[in-house]
N, C-alpha and C positions, 0 to 999 in steps of 0.2 A: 849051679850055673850063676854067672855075674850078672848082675843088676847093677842099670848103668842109667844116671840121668845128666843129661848135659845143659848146662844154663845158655848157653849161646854155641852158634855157628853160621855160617853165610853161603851153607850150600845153596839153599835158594836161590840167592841172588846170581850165587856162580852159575847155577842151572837153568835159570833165566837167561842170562848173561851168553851162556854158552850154546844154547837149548839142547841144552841133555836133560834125559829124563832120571826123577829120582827114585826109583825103582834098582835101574841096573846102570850106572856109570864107570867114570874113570876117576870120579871124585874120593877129597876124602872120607865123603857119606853118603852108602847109597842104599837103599833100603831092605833089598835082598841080603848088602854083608852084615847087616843089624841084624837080624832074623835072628842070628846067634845067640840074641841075647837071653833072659828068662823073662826079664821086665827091660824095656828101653824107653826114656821120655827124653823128648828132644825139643828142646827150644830153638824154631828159623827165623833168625832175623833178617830182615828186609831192611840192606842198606843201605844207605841217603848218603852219599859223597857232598862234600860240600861245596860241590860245582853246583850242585840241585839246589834250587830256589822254588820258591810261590808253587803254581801248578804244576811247573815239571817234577818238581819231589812228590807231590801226590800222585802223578800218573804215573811215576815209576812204582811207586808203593801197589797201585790200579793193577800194574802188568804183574806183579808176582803176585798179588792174592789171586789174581786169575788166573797163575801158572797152578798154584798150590792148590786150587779148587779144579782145577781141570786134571792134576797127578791125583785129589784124590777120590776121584770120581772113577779114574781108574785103576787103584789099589784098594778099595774100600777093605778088601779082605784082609790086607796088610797094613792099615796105619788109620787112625783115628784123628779128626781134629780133635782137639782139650779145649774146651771154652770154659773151664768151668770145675769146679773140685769134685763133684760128683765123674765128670769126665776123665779125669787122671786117675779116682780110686775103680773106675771100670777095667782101666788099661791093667793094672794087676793081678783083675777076675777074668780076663782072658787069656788064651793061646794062641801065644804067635802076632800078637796084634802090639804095634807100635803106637806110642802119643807122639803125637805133631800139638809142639804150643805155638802159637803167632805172635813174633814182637816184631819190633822198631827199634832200628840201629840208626840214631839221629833224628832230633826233633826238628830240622828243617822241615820235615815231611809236614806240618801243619803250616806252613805256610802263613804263620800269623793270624792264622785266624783260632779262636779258642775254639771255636765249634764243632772243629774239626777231630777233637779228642773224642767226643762222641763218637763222629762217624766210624773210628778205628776200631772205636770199644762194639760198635753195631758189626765190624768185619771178623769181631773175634781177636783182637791183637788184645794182650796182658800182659804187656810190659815193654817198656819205652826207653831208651838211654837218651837223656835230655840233650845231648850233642855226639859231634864226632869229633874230630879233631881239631875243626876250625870253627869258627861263631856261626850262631844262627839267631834267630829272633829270642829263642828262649836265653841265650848266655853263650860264654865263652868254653871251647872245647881246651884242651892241654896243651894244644900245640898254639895257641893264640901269646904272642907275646903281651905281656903286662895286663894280663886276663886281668875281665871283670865277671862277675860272677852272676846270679841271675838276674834277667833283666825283668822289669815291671811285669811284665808279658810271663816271662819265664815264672815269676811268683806262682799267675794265676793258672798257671797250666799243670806248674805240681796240685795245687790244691783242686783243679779238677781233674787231674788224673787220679789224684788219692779217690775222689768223692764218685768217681767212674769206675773203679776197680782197671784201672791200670797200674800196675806196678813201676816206681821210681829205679830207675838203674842211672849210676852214677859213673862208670867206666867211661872213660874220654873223657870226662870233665874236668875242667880247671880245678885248682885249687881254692878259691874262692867259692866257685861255683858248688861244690863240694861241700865247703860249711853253711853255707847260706841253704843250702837241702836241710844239712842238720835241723839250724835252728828253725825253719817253718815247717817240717813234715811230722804229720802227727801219726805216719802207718809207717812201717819197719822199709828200708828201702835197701836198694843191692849194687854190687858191685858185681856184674858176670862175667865177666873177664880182667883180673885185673889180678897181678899178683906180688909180692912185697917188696917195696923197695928197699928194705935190710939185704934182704940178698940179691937182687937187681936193680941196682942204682937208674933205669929206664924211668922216662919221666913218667908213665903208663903206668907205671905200681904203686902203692899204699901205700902212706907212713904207717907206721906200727898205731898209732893216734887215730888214725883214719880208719883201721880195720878195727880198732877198740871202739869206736863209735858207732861202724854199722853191728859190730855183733851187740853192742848194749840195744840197739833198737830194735831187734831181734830179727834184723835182716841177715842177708847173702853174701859171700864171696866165692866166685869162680874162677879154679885156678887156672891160667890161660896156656894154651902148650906152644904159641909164639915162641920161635927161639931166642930173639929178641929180649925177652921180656921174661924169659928161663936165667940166664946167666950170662956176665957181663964178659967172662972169657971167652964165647961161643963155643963152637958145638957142644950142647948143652943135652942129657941124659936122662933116661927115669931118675937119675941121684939128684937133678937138679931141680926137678917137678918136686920128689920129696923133700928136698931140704925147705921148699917151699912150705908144704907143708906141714913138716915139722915147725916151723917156726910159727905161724898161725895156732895151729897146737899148743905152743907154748904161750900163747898171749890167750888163752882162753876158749880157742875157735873149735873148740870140739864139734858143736851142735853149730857152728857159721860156715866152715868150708863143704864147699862142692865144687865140680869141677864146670868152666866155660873153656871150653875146646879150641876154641876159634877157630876151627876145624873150618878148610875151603873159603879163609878170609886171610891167612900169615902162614910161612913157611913154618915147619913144626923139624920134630928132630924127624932122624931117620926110624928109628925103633918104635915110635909112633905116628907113622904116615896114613896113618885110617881109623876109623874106626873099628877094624878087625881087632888091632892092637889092643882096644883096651882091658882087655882079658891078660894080659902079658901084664899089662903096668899093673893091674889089680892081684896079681901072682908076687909080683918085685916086692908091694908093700908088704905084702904077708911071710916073704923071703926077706925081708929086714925086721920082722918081729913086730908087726905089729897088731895088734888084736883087731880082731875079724870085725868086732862091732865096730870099732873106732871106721874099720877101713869100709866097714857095708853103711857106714856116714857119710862119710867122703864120697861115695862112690854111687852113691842113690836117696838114703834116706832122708838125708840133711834135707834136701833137696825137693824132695816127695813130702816131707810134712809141712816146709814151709809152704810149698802151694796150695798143700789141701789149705791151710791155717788164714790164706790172705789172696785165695780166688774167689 
């Protein structure tokens, strides 16, 4: 059976959003068509659009850990919160039992105040994407023209994220914003959606420079299944996921890639419209020759030890 860990998705928010329940939906993740799996860890990010400012970002953040604590109060049988790396090596000793991780998709949600990294890290979130696509207090997102990169504030919010055990994810972020991580982050940080701009020229993907840098720090990249952000001629295939991969592969990224789904946050191709699929794409990799470990890396492990290694 496959074993499948996902660094990001936005069912949550969509589930929120929509109020469907995550158990049995119409989304691309719902928790009955995961059952499938043997092992499943799923990171829901809780997204901050960057309409959301000050308190309204925090009290949208407010509304979905209370969605998520009220789904898991009624699935307990079926899903686990992960706070924690003892909590992710449980999810492997069990049957039938799914990890739910809690992050932050945009650091508006702190609203300028530092303090507030704490509170996130007290709700259980591990892992933060310092922007989304537009500025916040912390820095410039990707889409910001003549981006600047972190701001004073943004400094001090890595280095108490680091010193919080929150995890740094850099996806959305400007280019600036990007090396200025570099040079101040002293714990390995990630990139969960985000995939190569050699072969998708999308402003969203990674110079080859940039994915050499998080994998020397001995962080993440999640490859993102955006069609977008798949290939620049669109409609875009399992061959264009793996050319993705392949290429990271070739810069070294054996032990760096995993997959971020972006699953119920970007349109995805057809042949991967759920998560039922990823059993089909982890079939294709092995139907172009590639060896089983390399593809039980990509597809879980990579994935699984960096969390035990940096939660």
């Amino acid at each position: 059976m496959v074993n499948f860990f996902d660094l990001h998705c936005d069912t949550l928010s969509k589930a929120l959003n929509e109020n469907k329940k995550l158990y049995e939906n119409d989304l691309h993740i719902s928790l009955k068509k995961a059952k499938k799996y043997n092992h499943y860890i799923q990171c829901f990010a809780v997204w901050i659009p960057d309409e959301f400012k000050g308190g309204a970002a925090m009290e949208l953040f407010n509304r979905a850990y209370r969605k998520l604590i009220f789904e898991h109060e009624n699935n307990r049988d079926t899903f686990s919160i992960c706070k924690d790396a003892k909590d992710i090596e449980n999810i492997t000793n069990l049957k039938d039992r799914i990890g739910i991780i809690l992050t932050v998709e945009g650091g508006a949600v702190l609203g300028g105040n530092i303090e507030n990294v704490g509170y996130l890290r007290k709700k259980g979130v591990r892992m933060m994407t310092l922007t989304w696509n537009g500025s916040c207090e912390i820095g410039d997102g990707v889409g910001v023209d003549n981006a600047r990169g972190l701001s004073l504030f943004g400094k001090k919010v890595v280095k108490k994220m680091e010193k919080s055990g929150i995890i740094v994810d850099i996806s959305h972020a400007s280019e600036k914003l990007f090396y200025d991580v570099c040079e101040i982050s002293e714990k390995p940080f990630v990139a969960t959606h985000s995939n190569s701009k050699k072969i998708c020229s999308h402003r969203r993907n990674l110079k080859d420079e940039q994915f050499k840098m998080i994998a020397k720090c001995g962080g993440m990249v999640g490859i993102n299944f955006c069609k977008d952000f798949l290939s620049d001629k669109g409609f875009p295939s399992f061959d264009d996921i793996i050319k993705h991969a392949e290429h990271f592969l070739e810069l070294g990224g054996e032990n760096t890639i995993a997959f971020g789904s972006d699953f119920d946050g970007c349109d995805v191709p057809d042949e991967i419209s759920g998560i039922e699929y990823i059993e089909n794409l982890y079939e294709y990799f092995l139907k172009k020759n590639y060896n089983q470990n390399v593809v039980d890396r990509i597809f879980f492990d990579n994935a699984y030890n960096f969390m035990i290694n940096n939660l």
